[in-house]
C-alpha positions as CSV (number, residue, x, y, z in Angstrom):
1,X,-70.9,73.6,-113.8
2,X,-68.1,73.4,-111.4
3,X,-64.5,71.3,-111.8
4,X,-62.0,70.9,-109.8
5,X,-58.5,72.0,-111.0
6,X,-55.2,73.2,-110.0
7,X,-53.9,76.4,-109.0
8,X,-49.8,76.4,-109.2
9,X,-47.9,79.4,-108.2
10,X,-44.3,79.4,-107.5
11,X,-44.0,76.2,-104.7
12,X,-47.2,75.9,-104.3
13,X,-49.8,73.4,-105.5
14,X,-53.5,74.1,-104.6
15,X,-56.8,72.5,-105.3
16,X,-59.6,74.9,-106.5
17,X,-62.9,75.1,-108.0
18,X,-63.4,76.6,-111.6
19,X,-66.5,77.5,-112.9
20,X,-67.2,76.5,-116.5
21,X,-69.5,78.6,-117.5
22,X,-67.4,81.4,-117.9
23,X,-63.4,81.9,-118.0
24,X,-63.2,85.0,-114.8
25,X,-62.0,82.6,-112.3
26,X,-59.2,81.2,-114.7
27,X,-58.3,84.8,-115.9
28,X,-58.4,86.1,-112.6
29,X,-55.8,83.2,-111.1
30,X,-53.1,83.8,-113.6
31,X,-53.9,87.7,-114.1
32,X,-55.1,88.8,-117.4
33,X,-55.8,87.3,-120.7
34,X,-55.1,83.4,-120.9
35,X,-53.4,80.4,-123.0
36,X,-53.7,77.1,-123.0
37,X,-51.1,74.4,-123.0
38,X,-52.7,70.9,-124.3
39,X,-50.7,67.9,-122.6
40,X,-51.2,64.4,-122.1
41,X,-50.0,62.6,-118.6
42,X,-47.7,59.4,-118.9
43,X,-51.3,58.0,-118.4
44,X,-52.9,58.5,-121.5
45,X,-55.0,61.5,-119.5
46,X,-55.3,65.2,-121.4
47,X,-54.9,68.2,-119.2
48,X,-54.7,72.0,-119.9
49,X,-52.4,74.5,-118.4
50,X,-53.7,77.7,-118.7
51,X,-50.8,80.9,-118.2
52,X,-51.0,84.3,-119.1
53,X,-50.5,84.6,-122.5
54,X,-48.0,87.5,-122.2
55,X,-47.0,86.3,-119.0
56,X,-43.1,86.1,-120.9
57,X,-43.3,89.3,-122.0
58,X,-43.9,91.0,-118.6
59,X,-41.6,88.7,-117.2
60,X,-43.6,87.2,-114.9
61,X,-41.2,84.0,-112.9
62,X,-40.7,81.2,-114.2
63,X,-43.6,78.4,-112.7
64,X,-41.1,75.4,-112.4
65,X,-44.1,72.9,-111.3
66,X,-46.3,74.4,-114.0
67,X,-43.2,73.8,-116.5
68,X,-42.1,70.2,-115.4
69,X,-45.6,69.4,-115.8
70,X,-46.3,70.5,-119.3
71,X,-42.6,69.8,-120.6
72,X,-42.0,73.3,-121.7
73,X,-40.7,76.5,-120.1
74,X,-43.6,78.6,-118.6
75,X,-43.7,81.5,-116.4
76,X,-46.7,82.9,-114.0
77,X,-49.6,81.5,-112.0
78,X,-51.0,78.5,-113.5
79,X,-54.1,76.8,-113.6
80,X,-54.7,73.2,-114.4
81,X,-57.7,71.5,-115.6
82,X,-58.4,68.3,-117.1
83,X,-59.7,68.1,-120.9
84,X,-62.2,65.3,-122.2
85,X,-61.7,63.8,-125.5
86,X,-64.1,66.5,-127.4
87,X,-61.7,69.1,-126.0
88,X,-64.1,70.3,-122.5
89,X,-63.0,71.2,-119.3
90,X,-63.3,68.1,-116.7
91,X,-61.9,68.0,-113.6
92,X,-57.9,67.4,-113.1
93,X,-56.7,64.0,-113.4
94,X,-55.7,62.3,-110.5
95,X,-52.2,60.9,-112.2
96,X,-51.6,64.8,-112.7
97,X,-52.3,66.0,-109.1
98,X,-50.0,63.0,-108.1
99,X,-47.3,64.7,-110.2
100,X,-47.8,68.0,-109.1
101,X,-47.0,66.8,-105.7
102,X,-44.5,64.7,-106.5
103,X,-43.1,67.6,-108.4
104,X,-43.0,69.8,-105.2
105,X,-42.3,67.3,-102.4
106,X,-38.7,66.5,-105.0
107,X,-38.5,70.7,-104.8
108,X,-38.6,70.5,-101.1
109,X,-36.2,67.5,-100.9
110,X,-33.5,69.2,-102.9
111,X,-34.1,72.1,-101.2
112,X,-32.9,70.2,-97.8
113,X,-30.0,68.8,-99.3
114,X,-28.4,72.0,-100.4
């Protein structure tokens, strides 16, 4: 089965497909063995962040949308998914993508001011 999710890497926000039935597209998008960051949107809506799980130790960048979005400091490609009550991947939130963006477009802003 196919979701959609999020791909964030650096500045950038994009939608993508991720299969369910196996982990090798997650893996592959944030390079190597992964993760997972449980959150919940000021919606009530559960997502997962998925980063490489030594991503701080080869100090990978920080991902400042992945990290605003999750509350917590976290560094490399990032994939977002949603997550169903029972703990499955579902596709991303809406409220979530909405953030994401808004998260980027406030980068952008503050980027023109300075």
């Amino acid at each position: 089965m196919y979701i959609t999710g999020l791909y964030i890497d650096g500045n950038r926000v994009t939608r993508v497909r991720i299969n369910t039935d196996n982990h090798t597209s997650i893996s592959q998008m944030v390079e190597g063995d992964f993760d997972v960051v449980n959150c919940v949107s000021a919606h009530n809506e559960q997502f997962s962040v998925f980063v490489n799980d030594v991503g701080f130790y080869s100090k990978m960048d920080l991902n400042l949308v992945a990290s605003v979005l999750a509350g917590r400091y976290l560094v490399g490609p990032a994939v977002v998914t949603g997550a169903s009550q029972s703990g499955e991947m579902i596709s991303v939130p809406a409220c979530v993508i909405h953030k994401a963006v808004g998260i980027v477009d406030a980068m952008s802003l503050h980027k023109a001011f300075v």
